[in-house]
C-alpha positions, -999 to 999 in steps of 0.1 A, spaced: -735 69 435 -764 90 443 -764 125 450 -744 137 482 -746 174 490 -727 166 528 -719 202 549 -683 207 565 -693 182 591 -665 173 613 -654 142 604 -655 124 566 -690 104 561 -679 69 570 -694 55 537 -671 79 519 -642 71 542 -631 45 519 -621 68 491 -608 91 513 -568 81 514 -537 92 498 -530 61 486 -529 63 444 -528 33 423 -524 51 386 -492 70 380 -496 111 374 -494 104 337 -522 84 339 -548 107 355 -531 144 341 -508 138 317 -477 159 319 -492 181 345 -475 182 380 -498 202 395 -517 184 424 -480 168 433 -454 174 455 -429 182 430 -452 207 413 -429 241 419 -441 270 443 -438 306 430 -416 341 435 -426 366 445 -416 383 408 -396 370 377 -365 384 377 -357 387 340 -374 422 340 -359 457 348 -360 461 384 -364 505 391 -371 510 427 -365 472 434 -394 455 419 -410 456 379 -435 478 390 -414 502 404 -429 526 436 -471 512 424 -485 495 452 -516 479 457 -531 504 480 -523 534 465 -523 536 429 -560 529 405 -546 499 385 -569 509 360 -549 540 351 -519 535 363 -499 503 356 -464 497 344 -456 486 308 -420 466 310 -412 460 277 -407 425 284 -426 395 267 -433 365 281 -437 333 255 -460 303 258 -465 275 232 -496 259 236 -512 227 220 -547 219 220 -553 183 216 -571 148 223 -560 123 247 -572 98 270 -564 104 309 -585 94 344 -581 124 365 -604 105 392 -596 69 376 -624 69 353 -607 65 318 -620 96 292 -609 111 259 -604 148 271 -588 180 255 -552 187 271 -532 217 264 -496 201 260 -502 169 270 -517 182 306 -545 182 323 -546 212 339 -527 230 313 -496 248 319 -491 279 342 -489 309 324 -466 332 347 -456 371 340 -454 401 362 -474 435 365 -469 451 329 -456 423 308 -471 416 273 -482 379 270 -477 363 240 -491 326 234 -490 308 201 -520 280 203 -521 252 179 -548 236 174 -543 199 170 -580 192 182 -583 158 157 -599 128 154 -629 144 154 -615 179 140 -628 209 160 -623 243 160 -612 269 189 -608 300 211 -590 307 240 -606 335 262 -578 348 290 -602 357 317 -603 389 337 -578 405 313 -586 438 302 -578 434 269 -585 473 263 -557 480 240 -563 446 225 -605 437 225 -593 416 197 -577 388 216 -602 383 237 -610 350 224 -649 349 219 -659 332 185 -682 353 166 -675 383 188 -640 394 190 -628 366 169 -635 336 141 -627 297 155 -590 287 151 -594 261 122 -579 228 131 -543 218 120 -540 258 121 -522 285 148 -532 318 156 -510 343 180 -524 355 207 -509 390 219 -522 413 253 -504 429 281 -507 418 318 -526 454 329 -539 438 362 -522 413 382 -532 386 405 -547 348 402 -570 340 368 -571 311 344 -575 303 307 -601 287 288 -614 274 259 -647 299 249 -654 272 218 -693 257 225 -685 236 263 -648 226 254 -631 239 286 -655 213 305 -634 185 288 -602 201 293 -588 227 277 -577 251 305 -549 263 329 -542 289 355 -528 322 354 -504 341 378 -491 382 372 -468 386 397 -481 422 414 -474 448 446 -486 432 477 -486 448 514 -495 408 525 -467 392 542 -463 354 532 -431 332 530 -444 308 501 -468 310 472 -476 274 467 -496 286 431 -528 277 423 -555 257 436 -580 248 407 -613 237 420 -639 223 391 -665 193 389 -657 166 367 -677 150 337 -673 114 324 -691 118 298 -679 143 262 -686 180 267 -703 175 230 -727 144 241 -736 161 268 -748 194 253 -762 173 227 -781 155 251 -790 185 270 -804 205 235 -826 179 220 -861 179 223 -876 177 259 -837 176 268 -828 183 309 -812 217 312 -801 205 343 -762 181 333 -748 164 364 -713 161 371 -696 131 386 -669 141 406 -653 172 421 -614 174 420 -584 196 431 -554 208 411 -568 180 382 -574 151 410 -598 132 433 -610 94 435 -642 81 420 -662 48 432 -658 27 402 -684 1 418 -708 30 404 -697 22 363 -719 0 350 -704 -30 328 -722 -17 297 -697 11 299 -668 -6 298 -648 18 308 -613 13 327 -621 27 360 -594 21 389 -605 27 423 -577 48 446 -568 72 416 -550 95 440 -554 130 453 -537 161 450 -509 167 477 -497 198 495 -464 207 520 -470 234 544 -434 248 559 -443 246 599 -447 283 610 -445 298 575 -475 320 560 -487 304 526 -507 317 495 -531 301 478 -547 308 443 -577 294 443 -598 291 408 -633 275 401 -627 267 372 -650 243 367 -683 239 344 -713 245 368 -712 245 406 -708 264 432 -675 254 453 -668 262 491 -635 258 500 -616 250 532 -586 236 549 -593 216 581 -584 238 615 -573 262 596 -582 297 590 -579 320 560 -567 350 552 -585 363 517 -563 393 505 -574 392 469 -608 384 453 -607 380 410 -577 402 400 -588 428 432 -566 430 461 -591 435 491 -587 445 526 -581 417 546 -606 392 563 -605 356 576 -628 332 571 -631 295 574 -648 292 540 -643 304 505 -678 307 485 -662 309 447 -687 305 414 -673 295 385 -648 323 369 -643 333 406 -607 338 419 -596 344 456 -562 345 467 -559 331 507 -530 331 534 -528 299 553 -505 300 582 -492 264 592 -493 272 631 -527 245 634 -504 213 641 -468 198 647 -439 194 624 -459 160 617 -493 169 614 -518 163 584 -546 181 573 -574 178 545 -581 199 525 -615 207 514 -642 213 481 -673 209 483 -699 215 452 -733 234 471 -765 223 472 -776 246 442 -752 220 421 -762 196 399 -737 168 409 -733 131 415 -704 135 438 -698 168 452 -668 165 476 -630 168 469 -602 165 487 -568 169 489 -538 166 514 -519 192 533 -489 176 549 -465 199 573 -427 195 571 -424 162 585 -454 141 581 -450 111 565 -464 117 527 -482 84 525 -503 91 554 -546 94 550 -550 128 572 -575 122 600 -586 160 607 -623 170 614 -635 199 596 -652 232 602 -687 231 612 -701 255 586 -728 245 571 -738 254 530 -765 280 538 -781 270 511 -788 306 490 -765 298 464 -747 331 466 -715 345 471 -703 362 507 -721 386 520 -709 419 502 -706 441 532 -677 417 544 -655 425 511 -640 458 507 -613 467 478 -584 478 490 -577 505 462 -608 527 469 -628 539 438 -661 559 444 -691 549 424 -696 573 395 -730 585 384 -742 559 352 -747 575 321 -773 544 306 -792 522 332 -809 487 316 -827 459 334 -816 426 310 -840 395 328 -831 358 329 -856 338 319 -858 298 307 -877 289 277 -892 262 252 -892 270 213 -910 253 189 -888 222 184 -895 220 226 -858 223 229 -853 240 265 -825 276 263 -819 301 279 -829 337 274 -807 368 284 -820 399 275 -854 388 262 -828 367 236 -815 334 234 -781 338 216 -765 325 186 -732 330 176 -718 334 136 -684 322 138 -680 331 102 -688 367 114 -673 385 144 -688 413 156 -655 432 161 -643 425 129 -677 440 115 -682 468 140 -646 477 126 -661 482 94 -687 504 100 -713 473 100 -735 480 130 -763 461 119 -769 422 132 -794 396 133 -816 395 167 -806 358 175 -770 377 178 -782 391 209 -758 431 203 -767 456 228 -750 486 217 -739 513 245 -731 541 214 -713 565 234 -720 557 271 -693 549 288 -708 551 324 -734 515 323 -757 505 347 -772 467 348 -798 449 369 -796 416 361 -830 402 372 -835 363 374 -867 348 368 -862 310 379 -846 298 408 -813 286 395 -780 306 400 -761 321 378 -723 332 377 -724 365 356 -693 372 335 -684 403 321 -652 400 296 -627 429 296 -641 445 328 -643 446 367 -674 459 375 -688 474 407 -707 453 424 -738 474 439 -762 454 454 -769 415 450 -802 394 468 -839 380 466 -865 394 446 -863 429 427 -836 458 436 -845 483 461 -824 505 449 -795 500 475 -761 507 470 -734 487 493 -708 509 504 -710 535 473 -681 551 486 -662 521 478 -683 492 460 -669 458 459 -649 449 427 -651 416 403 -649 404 372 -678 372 381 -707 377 404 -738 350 417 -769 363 407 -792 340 433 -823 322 422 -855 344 417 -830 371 433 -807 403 417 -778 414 408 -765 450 402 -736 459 383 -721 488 371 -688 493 345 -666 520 333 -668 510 297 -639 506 273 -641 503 234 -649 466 223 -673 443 222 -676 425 252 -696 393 260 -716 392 292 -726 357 297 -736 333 329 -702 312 329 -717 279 336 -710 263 306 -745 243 293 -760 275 302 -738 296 275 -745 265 252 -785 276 258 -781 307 245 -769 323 280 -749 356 265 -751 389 249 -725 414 233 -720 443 245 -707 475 221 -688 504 242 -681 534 218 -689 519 185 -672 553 166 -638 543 185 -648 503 170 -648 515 138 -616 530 137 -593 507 158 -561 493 137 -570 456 138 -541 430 134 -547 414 97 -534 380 114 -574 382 128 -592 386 93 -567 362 81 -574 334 110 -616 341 97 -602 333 59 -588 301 69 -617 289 94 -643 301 64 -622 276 41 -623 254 64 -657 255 73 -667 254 35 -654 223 31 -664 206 61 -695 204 87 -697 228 117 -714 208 140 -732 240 158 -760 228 175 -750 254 206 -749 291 207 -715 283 200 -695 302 231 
């Protein structure tokens, strides 16, 4: 199938129309594994767990989302939450196109990882990535991690790889709360895989009778994330790697007619889509997560409007909309009132890949049946005339206000860092961030080295070190006319001003600046960002994933003294012992940055 950037056009292309049902023909083994998201049975959520202490009613006692700085203030429970995760191979068809992928227990999406305001998080990840072996890291993005810039899960920055056939524990409270995911931060492993939504139960002033849990939007690749940044690094190589398909909560259909025999790969047409049950008259939320490799999603339900009351981890004031703009990383929680149709009404459900991304197939869908519509049913709903404006950016700012106010504070340290594309010698095509294209040294964290005193790297590296600013200015300037999602680990930034060509030095609403932890830097455009900086090392990266695999990322170093004399868990130095005997004895197949 060529490529098919459609709008929100009213009714579903009639050449598409055919893999538009709810009819499935593979079981939900056979396309996710032991994953029930994108089902009806998958479970909705509380409001809070109710294992913790409850003072004032609620874990989080009298903090509310309106009144308190969750920065400064949030609660610490005492209680500990456990997960148990396996990273392995397996063979699935989320969209009935038969691929080896990376599953987290057996599931494509992974399993939900669920724990209220002020919990500590423990997970214990295996990795059991054979057959080839292959290391790991799993980043927990959007988490602050400021007790903890340990855990963060970069290789080479805050950490080494997890060896295969080895564990490591991975321990961090829940200082924020709201909708994020997990990923693997291992070279372009996530892209086959490895990830698996978040939820931290949190104050809300929202009123909503269910939470039907997250919504994971992200294109779909047939082919290995390792062929494909293979393919993508060798000489005269396309920076630009298309994705095939665009699924919901893990699902979505594929034209097999489109497989060529010399493939022979299972492909079974009518794989199924994911399915939803709205309660007639009941207010429902939605976690939405792009958590996908490159493009841009816009998200919808037919006929229905959305309430956005959260964007990242940020509770907002809120605003409807017919359309959610989220780049990859991006979070936005949504009410959804079911007052659109009767007691038997259908509904699609709607994700659509822009026109800024590279993809074969960029529409998804999904179903959204009220209380008594018949499950088995192809919804017939026409969708919102809103057309992709075709900037490749995120909502206007202006229209996104936090709800928590925090005034912008004067920077101590202002930096331009450009974006720029490039050829080296071997005409291999990478990206520059910083005037750098980035290599990581998994044998060689930068935490672990900052922590001794070590403050010294090689350039390819790509260390910017703050010293002791705490107050830091960027303006990210792009010089080509791609987009780019721009990731900062272990903050939210201000968002200042975003848009074509260079910064005039406008500030958006400086009493109160927008909040995130992922922004869209447009093509040829700016972005403008500003952080309160906490001790670590912190990547800042574009978080489409063959970008970081071009060299896409720097480290950043907040207070370098305070570094040096952080009390680091051994279990980190000795995770680096095993992966360098590991290492020693067999080939690191690194042709990426390696993040």
């Amino acid at each position: 199938m060529g490529s098919f950037h459609g709008v929100f056009k009213g009714v579903v292309d009639t050449a598409l129309a055919v893999f538009y049902t709810a009819t499935a023909t593979l079981t939900q083994n056979n396309t996710n594994g032991l994953s029930l998201l994108g089902t009806l049975l998958a479970p909705t959520l509380p409001l809070f767990l109710t294992n913790n202490p409850l003072p004032d009613g609620y874990p989080w006692g009298k903090l509310t989302d309106w009144g308190n700085n969750q920065y400064s203030e949030y609660p610490k429970t005492g209680v500990v939450r456990y997960y148990e995760f396996t990273a392995s191979r397996g063979f699935i068809a989320p969209d009935g196109y038969v691929r080896d992928v990376l599953l987290v227990n057996g599931a494509f999406p992974g399993p939900l990882i669920e724990a209220n305001w002020g919990d500590t998080i423990v997970v214990d990840v295996h990795n059991n990535i054979t057959g080839p072996e292959d290391g790991t890291s799993i980043h927990w993005h959007g988490f602050l991690q400021h007790e903890t810039p340990w855990e963060d899960g970069a290789p080479g920055i805050s950490q080494c790889p997890i060896p295969p056939r080895r564990s490591y524990r991975y321990e961090f409270i829940a200082s924020l709360y709201g909708t994020s995911w997990y990923h693997a931060h291992y070279s372009a492993q996530y892209t086959g895989g490895l990830l698996g939504p978040i939820v931290i139960h949190g104050p809300t002033q929202q009123k909503y009778d269910i939470d039907l849990g997250p919504v994971m939007l992200n294109d779909w690749y047939h082919r290995g994330y390792s062929d494909l940044v293979k393919e993508m690094l060798a000489p005269n190589g396309n920076p630009k790697v298309y994705s095939d398909n665009n699924l919901i909560n893990g699902k979505m259909h594929f034209d097999c007619s489109t497989v060529s025999p010399r493939e022979k790969t299972p492909c079974a047409k009518n794989a199924g889509i994911s399915k939803f049950r709205f309660q007639t008259g009941k207010t429902h939320r939605l976690r939405l997560i792009n958590s996908g490799g490159d493009g841009v999603q816009r998200f919808s339900i037919d006929e229905h409007t959305l309430t956005v009351i959260a964007e990242d981890f940020v509770p907002v004031k809120p605003y409807k909309t017919s359309v959610v703009t989220l780049g990859v990383g991006q979070r936005a929680d949504v009410l959804v009132k079911a007052d659109v149709g009767k007691p038997n009404s259908a509904f699609w459900m709607r994700s659509n890949l822009t026109s800024c991304s590279p993809a074969r197939q960029p529409n998804a869908v999904a179903a959204v049946y009220y209380d008594r519509a018949d499950t088995s049913a192809t919804p017939s709903s026409r969708a919102w005339n809103v057309p992709d404006p075709g900037n490749c950016a995120n909502d206007d700012l202006s229209i996104t206000e936090p709800l928590y106010p925090i005034p912008l504070p004067k920077p101590s340290f202002t930096q331009a860092m450009d974006i720029e594309l490039y050829k080296n010698a071997s005409d291999v095509t990478l990206w520059k961030f910083n005037g750098v294209s980035m290599r990581t040294d998994y044998n060689h964290p930068v935490m672990l080295l900052a922590n001794e005193g070590n403050f010294s790297y090689p350039a390819e590296w790509n260390v910017v070190n703050y010293h002791s600013n705490t107050s830091i200015r960027i303006i990210v300037n792009n010089r080509g006319p791609v987009a780019h999602p721009m990731h900062l680990h272990g903050h939210n930034f201000y968002v200042l001003h975003e848009g074509p060509g260079e910064w005039d030095g406008t500030i958006v609403r400086p009493r109160n600046p927008h909040r995130r932890d992922v922004y869209l830097v447009r093509g040829n455009g700016h972005l403008v960002i500003q952080f309160d900086g906490a001790p670590g090392i912190w990547a800042f990266h574009c978080h489409i994933a063959w970008h970081a695999s071009g060299g896409f990322l720097a480290s950043l170093i907040v207070e370098p003294k305070k570094v040096e004399h952080m009390d680091i868990p051994k279990d980190v130095e000795q995770n680096c012992r095993g992966w360098e005997l590991w290492s020693k004895h067999n080939v690191v197949d690194q042709i990426d940055s390696g993040t």
